[in-house]
C-alpha positions as CSV (number, residue, x, y, z in Angstrom):
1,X,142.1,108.3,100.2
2,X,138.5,108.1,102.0
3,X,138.6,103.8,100.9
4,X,141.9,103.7,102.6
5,X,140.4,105.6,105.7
6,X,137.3,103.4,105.4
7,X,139.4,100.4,105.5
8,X,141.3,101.1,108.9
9,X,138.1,102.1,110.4
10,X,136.4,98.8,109.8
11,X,140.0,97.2,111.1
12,X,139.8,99.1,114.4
13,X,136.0,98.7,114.8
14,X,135.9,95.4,114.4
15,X,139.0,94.8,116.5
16,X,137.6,96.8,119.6
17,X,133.8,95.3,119.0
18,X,133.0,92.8,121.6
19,X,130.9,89.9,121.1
20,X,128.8,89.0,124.1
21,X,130.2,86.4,126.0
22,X,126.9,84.3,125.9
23,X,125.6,85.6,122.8
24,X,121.7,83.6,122.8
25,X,121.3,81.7,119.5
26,X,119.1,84.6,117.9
27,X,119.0,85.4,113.7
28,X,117.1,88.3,113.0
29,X,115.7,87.7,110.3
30,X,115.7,91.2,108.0
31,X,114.4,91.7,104.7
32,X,116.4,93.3,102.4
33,X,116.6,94.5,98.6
34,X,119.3,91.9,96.8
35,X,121.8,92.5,94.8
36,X,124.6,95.2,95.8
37,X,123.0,97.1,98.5
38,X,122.0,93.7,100.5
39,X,125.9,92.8,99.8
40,X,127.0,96.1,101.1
41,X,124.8,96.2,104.3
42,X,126.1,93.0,104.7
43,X,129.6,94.1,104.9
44,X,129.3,97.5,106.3
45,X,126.5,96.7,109.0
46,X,125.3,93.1,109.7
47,X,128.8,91.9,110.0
48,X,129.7,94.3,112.6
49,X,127.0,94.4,114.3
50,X,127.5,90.3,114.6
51,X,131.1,91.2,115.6
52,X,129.9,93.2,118.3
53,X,126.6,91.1,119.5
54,X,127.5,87.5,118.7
55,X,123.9,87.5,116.8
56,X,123.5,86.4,113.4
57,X,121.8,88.3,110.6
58,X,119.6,86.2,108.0
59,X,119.0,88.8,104.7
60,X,115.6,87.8,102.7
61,X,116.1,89.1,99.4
62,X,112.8,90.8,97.6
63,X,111.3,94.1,96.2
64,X,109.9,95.9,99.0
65,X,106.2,95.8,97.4
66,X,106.7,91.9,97.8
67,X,107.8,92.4,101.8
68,X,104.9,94.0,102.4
69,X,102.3,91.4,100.7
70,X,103.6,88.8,102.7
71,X,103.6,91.0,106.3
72,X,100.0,91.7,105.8
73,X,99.9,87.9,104.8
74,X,100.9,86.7,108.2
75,X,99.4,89.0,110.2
76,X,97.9,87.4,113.1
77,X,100.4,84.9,112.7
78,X,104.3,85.1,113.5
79,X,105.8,87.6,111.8
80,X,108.0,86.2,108.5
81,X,110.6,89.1,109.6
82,X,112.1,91.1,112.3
83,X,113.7,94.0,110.4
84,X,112.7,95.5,106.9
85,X,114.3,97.8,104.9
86,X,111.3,99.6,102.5
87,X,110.9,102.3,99.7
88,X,109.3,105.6,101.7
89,X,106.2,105.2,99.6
90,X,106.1,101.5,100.8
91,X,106.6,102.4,104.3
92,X,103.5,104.4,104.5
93,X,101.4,101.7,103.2
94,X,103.0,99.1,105.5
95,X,102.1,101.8,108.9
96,X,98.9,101.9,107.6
97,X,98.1,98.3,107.3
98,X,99.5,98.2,111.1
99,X,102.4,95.6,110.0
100,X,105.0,98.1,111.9
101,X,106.5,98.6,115.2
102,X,106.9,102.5,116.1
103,X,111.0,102.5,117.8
104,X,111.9,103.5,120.8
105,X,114.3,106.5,121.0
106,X,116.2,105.0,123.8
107,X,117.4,101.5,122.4
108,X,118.5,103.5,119.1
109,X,120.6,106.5,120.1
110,X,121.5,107.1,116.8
111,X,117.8,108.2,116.0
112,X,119.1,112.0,117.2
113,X,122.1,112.4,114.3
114,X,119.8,111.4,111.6
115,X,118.7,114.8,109.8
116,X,114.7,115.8,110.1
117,X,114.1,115.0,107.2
118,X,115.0,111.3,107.5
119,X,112.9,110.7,110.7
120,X,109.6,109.6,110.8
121,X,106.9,111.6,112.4
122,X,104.8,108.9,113.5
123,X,107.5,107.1,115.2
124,X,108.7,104.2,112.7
125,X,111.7,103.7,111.6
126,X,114.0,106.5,109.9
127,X,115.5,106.8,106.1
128,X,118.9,105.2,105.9
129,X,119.9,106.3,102.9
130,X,118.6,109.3,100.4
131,X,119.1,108.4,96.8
132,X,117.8,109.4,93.7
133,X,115.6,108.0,90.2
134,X,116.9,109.4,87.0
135,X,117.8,107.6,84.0
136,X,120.8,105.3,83.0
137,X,121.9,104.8,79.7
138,X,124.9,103.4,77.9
139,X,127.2,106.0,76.7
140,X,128.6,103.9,73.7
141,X,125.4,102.5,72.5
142,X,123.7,106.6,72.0
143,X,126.8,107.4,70.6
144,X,126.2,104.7,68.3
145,X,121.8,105.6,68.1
146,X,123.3,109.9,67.9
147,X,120.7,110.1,70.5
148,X,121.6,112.4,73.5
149,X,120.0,112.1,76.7
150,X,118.8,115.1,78.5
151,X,115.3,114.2,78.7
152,X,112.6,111.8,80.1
153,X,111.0,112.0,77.0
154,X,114.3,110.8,75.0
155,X,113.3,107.4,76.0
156,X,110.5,107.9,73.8
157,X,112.9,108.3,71.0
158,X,112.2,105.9,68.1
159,X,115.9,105.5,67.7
160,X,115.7,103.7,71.0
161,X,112.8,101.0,70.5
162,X,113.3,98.0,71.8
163,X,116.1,98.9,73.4
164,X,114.8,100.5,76.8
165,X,114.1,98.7,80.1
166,X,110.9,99.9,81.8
167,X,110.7,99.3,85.6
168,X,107.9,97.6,86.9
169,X,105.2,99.9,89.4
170,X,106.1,97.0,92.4
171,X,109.5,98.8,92.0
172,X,110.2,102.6,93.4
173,X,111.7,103.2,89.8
174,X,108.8,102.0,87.9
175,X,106.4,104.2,90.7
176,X,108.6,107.7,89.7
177,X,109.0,106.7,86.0
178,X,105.1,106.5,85.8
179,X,105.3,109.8,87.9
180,X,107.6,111.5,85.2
181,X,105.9,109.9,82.0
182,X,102.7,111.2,83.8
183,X,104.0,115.0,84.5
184,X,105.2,114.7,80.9
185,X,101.4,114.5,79.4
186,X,100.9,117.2,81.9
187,X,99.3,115.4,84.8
188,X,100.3,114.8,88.5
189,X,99.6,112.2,91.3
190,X,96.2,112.3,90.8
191,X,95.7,111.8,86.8
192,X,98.1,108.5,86.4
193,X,96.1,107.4,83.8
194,X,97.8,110.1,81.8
195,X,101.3,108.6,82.4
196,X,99.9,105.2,81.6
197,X,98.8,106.1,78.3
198,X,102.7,107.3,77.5
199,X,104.2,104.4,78.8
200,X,102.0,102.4,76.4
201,X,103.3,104.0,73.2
202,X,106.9,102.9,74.3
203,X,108.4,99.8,72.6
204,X,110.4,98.9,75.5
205,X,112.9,95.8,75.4
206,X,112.1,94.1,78.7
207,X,110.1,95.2,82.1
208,X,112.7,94.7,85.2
209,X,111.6,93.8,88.8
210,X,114.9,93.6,90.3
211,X,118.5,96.2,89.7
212,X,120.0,93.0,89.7
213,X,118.4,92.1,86.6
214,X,118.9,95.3,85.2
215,X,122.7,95.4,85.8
216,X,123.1,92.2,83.9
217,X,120.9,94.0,80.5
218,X,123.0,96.6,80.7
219,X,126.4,95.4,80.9
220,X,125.6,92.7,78.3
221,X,124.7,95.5,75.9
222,X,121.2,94.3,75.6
223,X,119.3,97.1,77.4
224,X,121.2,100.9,76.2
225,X,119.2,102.8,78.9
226,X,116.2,102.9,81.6
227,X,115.2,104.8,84.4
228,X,117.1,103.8,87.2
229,X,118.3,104.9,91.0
230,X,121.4,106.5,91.3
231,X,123.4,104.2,93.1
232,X,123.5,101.2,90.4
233,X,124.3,103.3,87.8
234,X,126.8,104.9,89.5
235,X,128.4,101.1,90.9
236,X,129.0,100.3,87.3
237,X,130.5,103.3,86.3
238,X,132.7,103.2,88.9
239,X,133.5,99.5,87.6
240,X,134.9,101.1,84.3
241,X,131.7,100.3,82.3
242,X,130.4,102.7,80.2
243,X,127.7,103.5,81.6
244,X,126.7,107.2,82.3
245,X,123.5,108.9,84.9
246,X,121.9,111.6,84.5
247,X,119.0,113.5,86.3
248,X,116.9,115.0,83.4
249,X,116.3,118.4,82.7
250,X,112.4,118.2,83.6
251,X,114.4,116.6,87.3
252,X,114.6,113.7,88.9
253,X,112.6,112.3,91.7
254,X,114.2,111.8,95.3
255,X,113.4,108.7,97.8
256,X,114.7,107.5,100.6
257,X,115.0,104.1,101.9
258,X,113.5,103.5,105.3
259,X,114.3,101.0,108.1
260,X,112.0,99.3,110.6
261,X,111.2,97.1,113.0
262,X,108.4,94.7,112.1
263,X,105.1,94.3,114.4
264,X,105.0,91.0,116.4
265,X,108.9,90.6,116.1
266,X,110.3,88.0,119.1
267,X,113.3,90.4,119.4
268,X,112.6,93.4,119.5
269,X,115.5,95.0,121.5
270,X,117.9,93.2,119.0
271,X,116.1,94.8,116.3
272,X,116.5,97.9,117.5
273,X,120.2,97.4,117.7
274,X,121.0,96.4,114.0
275,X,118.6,99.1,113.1
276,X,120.7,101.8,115.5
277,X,124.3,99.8,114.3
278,X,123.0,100.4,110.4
279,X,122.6,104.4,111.6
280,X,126.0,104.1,112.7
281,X,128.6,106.4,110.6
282,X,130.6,103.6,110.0
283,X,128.2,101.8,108.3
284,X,126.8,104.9,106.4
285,X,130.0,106.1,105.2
286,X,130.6,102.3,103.9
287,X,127.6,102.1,102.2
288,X,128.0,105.5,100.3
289,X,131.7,104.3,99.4
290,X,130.1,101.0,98.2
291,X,127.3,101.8,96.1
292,X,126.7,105.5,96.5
293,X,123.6,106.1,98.5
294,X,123.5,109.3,100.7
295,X,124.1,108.4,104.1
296,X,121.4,110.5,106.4
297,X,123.2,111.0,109.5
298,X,124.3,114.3,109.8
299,X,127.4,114.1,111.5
300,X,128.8,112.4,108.2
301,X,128.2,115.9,106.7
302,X,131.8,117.6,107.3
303,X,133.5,114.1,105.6
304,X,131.4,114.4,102.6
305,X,132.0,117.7,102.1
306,X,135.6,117.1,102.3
307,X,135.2,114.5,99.4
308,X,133.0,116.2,96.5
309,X,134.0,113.7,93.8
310,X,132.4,111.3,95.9
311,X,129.1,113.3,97.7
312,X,128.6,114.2,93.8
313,X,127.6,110.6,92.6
314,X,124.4,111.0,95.5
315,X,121.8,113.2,97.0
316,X,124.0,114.3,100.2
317,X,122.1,116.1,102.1
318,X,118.5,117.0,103.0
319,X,118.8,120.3,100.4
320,X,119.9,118.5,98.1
321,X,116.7,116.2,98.1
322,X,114.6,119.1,98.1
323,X,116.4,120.3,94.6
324,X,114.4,116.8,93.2
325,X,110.4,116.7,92.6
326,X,109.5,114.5,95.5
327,X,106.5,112.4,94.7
328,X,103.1,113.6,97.0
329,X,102.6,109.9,98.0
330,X,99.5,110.3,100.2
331,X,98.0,110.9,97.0
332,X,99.9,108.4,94.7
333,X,99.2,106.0,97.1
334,X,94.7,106.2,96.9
335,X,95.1,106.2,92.6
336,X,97.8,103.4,92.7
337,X,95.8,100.0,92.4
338,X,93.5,101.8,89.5
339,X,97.5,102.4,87.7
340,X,98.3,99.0,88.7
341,X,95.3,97.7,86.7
342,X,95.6,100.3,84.0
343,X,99.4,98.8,83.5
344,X,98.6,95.5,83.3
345,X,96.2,95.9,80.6
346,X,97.8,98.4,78.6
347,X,101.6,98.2,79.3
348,X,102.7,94.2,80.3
349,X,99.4,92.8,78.5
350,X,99.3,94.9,74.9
């Protein structure tokens, strides 16, 4: 019932969106993730908001950690984007190497129906979505292994070697998998080494950069499981694969992605707008529909508790979030290019 709904919203919002009479010629250029979520903000938001603007949205397809290199790149130079969408933990790093522009309440009014816990303190831009890492795994294939997944350490299983996809640290997964192989040898944020080392003695089939790449492995059969955010996994159960998520029993890690406006941006009151249009219900509710992301603005909170069998498949509200181990970042972030270096030499160069 909520897709028919969602389709005659999108028919009456687009039909009652007016595009300006003398839109300028402007692309905002906005750097995005690929794959499925860049398709459904696509759909969902950039197309509206074009409807309603006349201005045309350009999507630059990368991991965020990639983004970021080449902002601090062009510093001092013109900007390579206008709008970014970033991993939480990559957002902090990008404020701090000054590559941001803080929003201003006023050209996005839908800043005060995102929930606290999605807004940014310092003034950049808010979480979109809240989502979750667990781990994936095909439900045939461990059938198939007799090897149930309840656990992070089940991918450790030697029933499983050469058959598990390990996430790279430029992605968020790879960041929380490292968190969990590290709390697992009984260290924390500041002791990655320790989650290094168990990484290490996993025969893994393949390292992934990109969910798109990982959505192929899996529904070839190749890959039978991997740590992975909700959404994906969820998009191809929902396709009739057989592919099951769980959060394991140690928990899984909560994240948000975060939108912004990029420092030394040409349009930055067009910026603002897609960035307040992607806050938009509309869009949020399509998104969760789509691939299922939590949306984070609150007044979406009545319809998702209205559908369960679809809030279930996501993190849906801020106490949900707070039932996963949320990664200390400020302290990830000063041991990360040590675990960088440690995983190059003892993971991807073994």
């Amino acid at each position: 019932m909520y897709t028919t709904l969602l389709k005659a919203m999108i028919t009456v919002a687009l039909a009652a969106a007016t595009v300006a009479a003398a839109a300028q010629e402007v692309t905002l250029r906005v750097a995005n993730y690929g794959g499925a979520f860049t398709a459904s903000q696509k759909k969902y938001a950039a197309d509206l908001f074009t409807q309603r603007t006349g201005i045309k949205i350009q999507f630059i397809d990368a991991n965020p950690a990639d983004h970021l290199a080449k902002m601090i790149a062009s510093r001092g130079r013109e900007a390579p984007y206008d709008v970014v969408y970033l991993d939480d933990d990559v957002q902090a790093k990008a404020a701090d190497a000054g590559v941001l522009e803080k929003l201003d309440p006023a050209q996005v009014p839908n800043l005060r129906f995102v929930y606290d816990e999605a807004k940014n303190k310092a003034g950049y831009g808010p979480g979109m979505i809240f989502y979750s890492v667990g781990i994936a795994y095909n439900v045939d294939k461990m059938k198939q292994a007799k090897v149930e997944i309840n656990s992070w350490n089940d991918l450790f299983d030697p029933r499983l070697a050469g058959r598990i996809a390990v996430p790279d640290l430029s992605t968020i997964m790879g960041r929380n998998f490292l968190m969990a192989a590290t709390h697992l040898a009984g260290g924390d944020e500041s002791s990655l080494q320790k989650g290094i080392d168990k990484i290490a003695t996993l025969k893994a089939h393949s390292y992934y950069t990109s969910s798109a790449t990982l959505a192929t492995q899996m529904q070839s059969g190749d890959v039978w499981a991997a740590p992975w955010i909700n959404g994906r996994a969820w998009g191809m159960t929902d396709k009739g694969l057989p592919i099951a998520y769980i959060l394991p029993k140690e928990g899984g890690y909560g994240n948000m992605t975060t939108i912004d406006m990029v420092k030394g941006t040409k349009y930055a009151k067009e910026a603002q707008a897609y960035i307040n249009t992607v806050l938009d219900p509309l869009p949020q509710l399509g998104q969760a529909n789509e691939v299922p992301y939590g949306p984070t603005n609150k007044l979406l909170a009545p319809v998702l508790a209205a559908y369960p069998d679809m809030a279930k498949k996501f993190p849906s509200s801020p106490k949900d979030l707070q039932q996963l181990r949320l990664v200390n970042w400020a302290v990830y972030n000063k041991n990360h290019e040590a675990a960088v270096d440690a995983w190059n030499r003892k993971v991807i160069g073994r």
